[in-house]
PALOLO-771699 format. One line per 4 residues: number of its first residue (from 1); their letters; for each residue x, y, z of C-alpha. Coordinates in Angstrom, 1 decimal, m for minus. Each point is the difference from the previous one (the first is absolute). Layout:
% residues N
NUM	a	X Y Z | ...
% end
This chain:
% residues 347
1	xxxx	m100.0 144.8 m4.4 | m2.8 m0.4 2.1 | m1.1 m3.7 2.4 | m2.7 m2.3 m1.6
5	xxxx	m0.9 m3.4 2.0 | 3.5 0.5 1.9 | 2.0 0.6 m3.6 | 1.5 3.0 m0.9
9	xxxx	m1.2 0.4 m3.7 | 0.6 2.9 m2.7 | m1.9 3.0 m0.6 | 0.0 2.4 m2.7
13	xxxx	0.2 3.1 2.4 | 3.2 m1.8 1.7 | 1.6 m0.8 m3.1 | m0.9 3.9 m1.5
17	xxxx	2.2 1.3 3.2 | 3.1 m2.6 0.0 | 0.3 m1.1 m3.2 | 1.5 2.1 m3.0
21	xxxx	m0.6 m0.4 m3.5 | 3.6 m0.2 m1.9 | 1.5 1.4 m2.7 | 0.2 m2.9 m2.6
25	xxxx	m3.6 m0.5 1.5 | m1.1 3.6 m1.3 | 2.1 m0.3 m3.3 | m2.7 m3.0 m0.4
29	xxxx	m2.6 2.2 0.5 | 1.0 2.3 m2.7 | 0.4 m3.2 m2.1 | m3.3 m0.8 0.4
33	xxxx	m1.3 3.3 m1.2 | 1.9 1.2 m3.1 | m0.5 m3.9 m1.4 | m3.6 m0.1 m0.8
37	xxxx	m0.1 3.8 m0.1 | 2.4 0.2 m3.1 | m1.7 m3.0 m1.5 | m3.5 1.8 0.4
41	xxxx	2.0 3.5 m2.0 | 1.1 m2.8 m3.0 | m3.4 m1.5 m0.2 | m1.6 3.4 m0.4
45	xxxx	2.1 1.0 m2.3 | 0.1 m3.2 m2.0 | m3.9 0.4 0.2 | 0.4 3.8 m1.7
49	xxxx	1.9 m1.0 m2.2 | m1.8 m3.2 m1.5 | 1.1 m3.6 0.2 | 2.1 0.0 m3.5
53	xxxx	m0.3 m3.8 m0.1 | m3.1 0.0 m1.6 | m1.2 m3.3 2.4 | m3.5 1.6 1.4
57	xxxx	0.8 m2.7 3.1 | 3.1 2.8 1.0 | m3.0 2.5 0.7 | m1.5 m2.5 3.3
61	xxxx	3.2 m0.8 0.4 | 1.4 3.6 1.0 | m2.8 0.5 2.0 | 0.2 m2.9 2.4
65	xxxx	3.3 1.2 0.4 | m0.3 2.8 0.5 | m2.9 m0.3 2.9 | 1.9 m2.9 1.5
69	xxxx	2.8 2.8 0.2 | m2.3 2.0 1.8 | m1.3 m2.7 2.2 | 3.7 m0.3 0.7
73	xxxx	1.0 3.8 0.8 | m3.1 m0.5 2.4 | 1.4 m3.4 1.7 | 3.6 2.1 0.2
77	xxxx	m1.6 3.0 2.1 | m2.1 m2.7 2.4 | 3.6 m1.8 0.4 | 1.5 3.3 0.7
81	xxxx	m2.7 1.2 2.4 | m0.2 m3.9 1.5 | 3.5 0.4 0.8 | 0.4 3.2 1.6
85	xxxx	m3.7 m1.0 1.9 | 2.0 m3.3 1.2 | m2.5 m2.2 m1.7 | m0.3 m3.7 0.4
89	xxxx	m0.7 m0.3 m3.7 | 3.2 2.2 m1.3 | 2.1 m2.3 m1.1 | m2.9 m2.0 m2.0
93	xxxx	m1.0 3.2 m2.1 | 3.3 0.4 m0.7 | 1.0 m3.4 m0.8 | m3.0 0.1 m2.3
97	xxxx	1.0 3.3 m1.6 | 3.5 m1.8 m1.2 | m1.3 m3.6 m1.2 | m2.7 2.0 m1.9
101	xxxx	2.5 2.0 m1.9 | 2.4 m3.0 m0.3 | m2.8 m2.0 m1.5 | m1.1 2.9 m2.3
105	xxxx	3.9 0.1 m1.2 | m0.6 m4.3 m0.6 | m3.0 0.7 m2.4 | 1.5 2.9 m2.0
109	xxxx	2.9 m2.6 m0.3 | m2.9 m2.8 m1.2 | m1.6 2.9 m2.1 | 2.9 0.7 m2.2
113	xxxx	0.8 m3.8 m0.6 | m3.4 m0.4 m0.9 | 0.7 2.9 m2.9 | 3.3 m0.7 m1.0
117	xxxx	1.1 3.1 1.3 | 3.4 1.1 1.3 | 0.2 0.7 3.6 | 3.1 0.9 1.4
121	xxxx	0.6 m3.0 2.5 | 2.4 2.3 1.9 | m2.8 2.0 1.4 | m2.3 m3.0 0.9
125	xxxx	3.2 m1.3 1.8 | 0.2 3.2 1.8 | m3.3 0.1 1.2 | 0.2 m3.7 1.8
129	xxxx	3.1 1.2 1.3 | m1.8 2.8 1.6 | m2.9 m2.5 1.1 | 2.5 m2.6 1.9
133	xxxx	1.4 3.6 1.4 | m3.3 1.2 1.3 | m1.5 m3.2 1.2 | 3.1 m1.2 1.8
137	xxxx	0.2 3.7 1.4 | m3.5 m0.7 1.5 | 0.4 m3.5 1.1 | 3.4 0.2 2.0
141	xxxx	0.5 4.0 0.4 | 0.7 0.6 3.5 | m1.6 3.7 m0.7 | m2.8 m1.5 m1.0
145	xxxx	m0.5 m2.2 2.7 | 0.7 2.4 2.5 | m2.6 2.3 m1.3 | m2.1 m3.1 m0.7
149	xxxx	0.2 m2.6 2.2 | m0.4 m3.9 m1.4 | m2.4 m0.4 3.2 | m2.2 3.7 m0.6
153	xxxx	m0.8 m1.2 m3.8 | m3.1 m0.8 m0.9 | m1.7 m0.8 m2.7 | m4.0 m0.3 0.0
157	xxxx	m2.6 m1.3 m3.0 | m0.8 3.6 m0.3 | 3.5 0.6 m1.3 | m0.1 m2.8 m2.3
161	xxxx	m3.8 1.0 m1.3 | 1.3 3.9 m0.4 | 3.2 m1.3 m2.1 | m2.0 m2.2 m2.5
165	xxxx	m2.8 2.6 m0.1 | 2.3 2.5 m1.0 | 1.7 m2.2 m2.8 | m2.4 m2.1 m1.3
169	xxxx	m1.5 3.1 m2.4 | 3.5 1.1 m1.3 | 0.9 m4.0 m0.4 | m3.2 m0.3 m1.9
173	xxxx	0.4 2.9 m2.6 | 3.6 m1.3 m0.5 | m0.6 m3.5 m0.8 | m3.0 1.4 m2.3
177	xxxx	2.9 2.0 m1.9 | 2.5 m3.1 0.0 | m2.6 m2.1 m1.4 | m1.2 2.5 m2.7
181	xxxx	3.8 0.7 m0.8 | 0.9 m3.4 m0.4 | m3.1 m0.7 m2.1 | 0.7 3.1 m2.5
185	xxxx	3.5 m1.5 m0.4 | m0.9 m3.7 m0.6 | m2.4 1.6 m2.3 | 2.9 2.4 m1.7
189	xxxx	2.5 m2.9 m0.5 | m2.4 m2.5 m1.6 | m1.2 2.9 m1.9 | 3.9 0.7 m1.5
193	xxxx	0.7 m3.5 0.0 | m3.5 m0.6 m2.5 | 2.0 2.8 m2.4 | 3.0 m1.1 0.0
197	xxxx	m1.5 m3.4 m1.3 | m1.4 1.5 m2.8 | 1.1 m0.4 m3.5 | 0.5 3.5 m1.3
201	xxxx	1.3 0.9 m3.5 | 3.2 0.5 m0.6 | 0.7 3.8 0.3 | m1.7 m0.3 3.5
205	xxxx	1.8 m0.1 3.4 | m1.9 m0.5 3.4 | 1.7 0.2 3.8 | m3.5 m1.2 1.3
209	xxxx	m1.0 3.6 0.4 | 0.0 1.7 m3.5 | 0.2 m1.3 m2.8 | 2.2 2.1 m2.8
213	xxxx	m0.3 0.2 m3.5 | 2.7 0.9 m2.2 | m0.6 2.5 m2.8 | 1.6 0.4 m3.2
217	xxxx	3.4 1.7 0.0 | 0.7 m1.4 3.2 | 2.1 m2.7 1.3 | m0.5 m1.7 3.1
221	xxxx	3.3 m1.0 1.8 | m0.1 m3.7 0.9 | 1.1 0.9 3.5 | m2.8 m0.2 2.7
225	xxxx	m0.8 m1.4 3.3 | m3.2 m0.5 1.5 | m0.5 3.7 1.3 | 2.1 2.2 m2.8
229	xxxx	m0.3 0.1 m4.1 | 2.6 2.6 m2.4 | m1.4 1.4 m2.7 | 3.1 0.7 m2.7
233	xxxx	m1.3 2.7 m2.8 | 1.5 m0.8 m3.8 | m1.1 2.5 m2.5 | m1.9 m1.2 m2.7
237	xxxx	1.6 1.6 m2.7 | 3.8 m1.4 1.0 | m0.4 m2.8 3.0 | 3.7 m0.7 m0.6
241	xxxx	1.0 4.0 1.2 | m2.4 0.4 2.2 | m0.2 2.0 3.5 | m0.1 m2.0 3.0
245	xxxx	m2.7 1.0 2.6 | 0.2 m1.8 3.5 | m3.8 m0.3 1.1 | m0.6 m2.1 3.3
249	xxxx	m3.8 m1.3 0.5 | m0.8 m1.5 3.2 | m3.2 m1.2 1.5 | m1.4 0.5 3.5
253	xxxx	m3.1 0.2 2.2 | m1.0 3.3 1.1 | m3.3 2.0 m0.1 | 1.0 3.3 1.5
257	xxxx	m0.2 2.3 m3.1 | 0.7 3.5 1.7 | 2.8 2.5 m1.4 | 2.1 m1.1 3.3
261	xxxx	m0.1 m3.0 m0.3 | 1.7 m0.2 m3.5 | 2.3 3.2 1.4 | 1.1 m2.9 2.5
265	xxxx	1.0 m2.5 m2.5 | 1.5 2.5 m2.5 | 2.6 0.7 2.9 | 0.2 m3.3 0.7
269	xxxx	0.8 m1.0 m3.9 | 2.4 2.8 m0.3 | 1.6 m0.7 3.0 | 0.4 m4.5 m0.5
273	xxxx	0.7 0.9 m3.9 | 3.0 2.7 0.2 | m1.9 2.6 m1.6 | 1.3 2.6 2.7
277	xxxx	1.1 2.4 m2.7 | m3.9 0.8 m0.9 | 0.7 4.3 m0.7 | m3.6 1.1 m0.1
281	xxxx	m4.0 m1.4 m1.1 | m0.6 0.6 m3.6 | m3.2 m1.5 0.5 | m2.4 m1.5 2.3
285	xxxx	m4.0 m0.6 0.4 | m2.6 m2.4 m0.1 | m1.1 m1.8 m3.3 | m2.4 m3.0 m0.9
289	xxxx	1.3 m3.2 m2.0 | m2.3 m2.5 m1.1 | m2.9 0.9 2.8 | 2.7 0.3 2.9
293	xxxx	1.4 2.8 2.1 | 3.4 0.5 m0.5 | 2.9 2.4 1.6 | 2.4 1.3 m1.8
297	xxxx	3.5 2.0 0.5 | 2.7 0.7 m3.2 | 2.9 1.1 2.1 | 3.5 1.8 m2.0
301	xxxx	3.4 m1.6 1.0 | 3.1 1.7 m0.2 | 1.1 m3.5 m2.1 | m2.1 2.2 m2.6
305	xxxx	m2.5 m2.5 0.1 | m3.9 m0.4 1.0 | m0.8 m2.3 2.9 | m3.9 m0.8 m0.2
309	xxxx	m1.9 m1.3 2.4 | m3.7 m1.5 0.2 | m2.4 m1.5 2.4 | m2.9 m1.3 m1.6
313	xxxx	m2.7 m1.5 2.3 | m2.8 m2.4 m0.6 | m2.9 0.8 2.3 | m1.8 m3.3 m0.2
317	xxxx	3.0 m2.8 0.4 | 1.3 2.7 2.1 | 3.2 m0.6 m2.1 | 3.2 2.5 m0.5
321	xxxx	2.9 0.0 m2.6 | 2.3 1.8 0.1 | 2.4 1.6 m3.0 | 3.2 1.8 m0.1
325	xxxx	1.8 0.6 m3.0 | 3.0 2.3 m0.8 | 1.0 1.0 m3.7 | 1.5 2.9 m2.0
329	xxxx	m2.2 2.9 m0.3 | 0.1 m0.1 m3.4 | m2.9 m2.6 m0.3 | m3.3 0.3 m0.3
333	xxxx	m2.3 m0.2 3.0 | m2.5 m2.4 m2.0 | 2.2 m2.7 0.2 | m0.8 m0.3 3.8
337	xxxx	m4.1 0.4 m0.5 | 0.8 m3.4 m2.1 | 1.6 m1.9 2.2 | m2.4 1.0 3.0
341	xxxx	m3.2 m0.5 m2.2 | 1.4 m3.4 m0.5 | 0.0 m1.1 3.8 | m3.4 m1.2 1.0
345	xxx	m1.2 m1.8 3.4 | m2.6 m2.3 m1.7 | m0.2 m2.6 m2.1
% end
């Protein structure tokens, strides 16, 4: 401490040499770092592998994030650094750090409402948690006061100017995304909703996404919900005897058409439908139906039967269906080119 206009004030060199930094105050600091550092490993990756939503507004939006997670593994070494240096503006770079994150957790929340998508509440709940943890800890924490006194902090308008320079760009390029994203999906829904209104023949079936044409010697089972159609196969020579093929259509958005990305949702399908007795890849490739790319994989079961499975893409609604169907090998593989020539993604 050194004597200012008879005072004994603070100092940063006093407070380096009697003050030390504790340990729930350095298990902060590690806090601080893996955070935006695994967030800036996801966004990377979620970057290589492509945004499988098909909204083009995901694209801005991952890479706001991901430089406001950059911005934010910068503002974690400054608080570090601020702290060790017995800075007057520690604890506002750090309080910053956590309300930034807590507010970024608040708009994925606002995101996913906005979609209708699940998000596991659990984990939201977690992360305030974490925030009322991490803000009380630098509010009342007598570590941190000791290290930082309430009467040595300081905040100054440069602070405040570097903080909003240093977010403002990454907030920008996010709420471009959010806006795009939620445009592309007002547009998607009215677009679904405009097919379901229309009055198709009878042998047609739409979920908003494809619509499905049934084709002679083919039944189409009555059961359906808004995502998934069966397709039951009579004969046409006895319909009364016939054999039973269980073939599930369902409808989705997704424009990544690369061999790992359908090797992902084979697993997936195999996995969510029980068909974990697949014993080896009869055969597999890359075909086109009706002007559109489309993965294939006819997979031998130790049931004796053939579990096929299709991802057909459409490049321009940036549309996916998806077909799996498992039968007796003893029938004929045309009876599948049928039923996937009759899907179609236009009107």
């Amino acid at each position: 401490m050194e004597q200012r206009d008879g005072q004994y004030v603070y100092t940063s060199e006093w407070l380096r040499k009697y003050t030390q930094i504790g340990g729930w105050h350095k298990f902060f600091f590690v806090i601080m770092i893996l955070n935006p550092l695994s967030d800036i490993f996801l966004s990377i990756k979620e970057i290589n592998e492509g945004v499988a939503t098909a909204l083009p507004g995901f694209s801005f939006l991952i890479g706001g994030v991901l430089l406001l997670d950059v911005v934010l593994l910068g503002m974690a070494c400054y608080s570090i650094y601020a702290f060790i240096s017995r800075k007057p503006n520690a604890v506002f770079w750090a309080r910053a750090f956590v309300i930034i994150i807590f507010l970024m957790n608040v708009f994925v929340l606002v995101l996913y409402s906005t979609l209708d998508l699940e998000i596991e509440i659990k984990d939201f709940l977690r992360s305030t948690v974490w925030f009322g943890i991490w803000i009380a800890f630098l509010a009342v924490s007598d570590s941190v006061n000791r290290v930082i006194p309430h009467e040595f902090r300081k905040v100054t308008k440069k602070d405040w100017g570097i903080l909003a320079a240093l977010v403002i760009i990454p907030l920008l390029v996010i709420g471009m995304g959010y806006y795009r994203i939620k445009a592309d999906y007002d547009e998607r829904i009215n677009g679904e909703r405009e097919l379901k209104m229309l009055t198709l023949p009878i042998n047609q079936h739409t979920d908003g996404r494809i619509i499905i044409t049934e084709t002679e010697g083919y039944v189409f089972d009555t059961e359906e919900s808004d995502d998934v159609v069966f397709y039951q196969l009579k004969t046409p020579e006895n319909l009364e005897s016939s054999e039973e093929v269980s073939c599930e259509i369902l409808s989705d958005y997704n424009d990544t058409e690369t061999q790992a990305e359908f090797e992902k949702w084979w697993e997936q399908w195999k996995e969510a439908r029980i068909y974990s007795s697949v014993d080896g890849t009869k055969s597999e490739g890359v075909t086109t139906i009706d002007g559109n790319q489309c993965f294939y994989k006819i997979s031998s079961l130790y049931s004796e039967e053939l579990w096929r499975f299709y991802m057909i893409f459409d490049e321009q609604s940036m549309k996916c269906c998806y077909v799996s169907s498992v039968d007796n090998k003893e029938l004929d593989d045309n009876y599948m080119q049928q039923i996937l020539e009759s899907i179609k993604f236009h009107q």
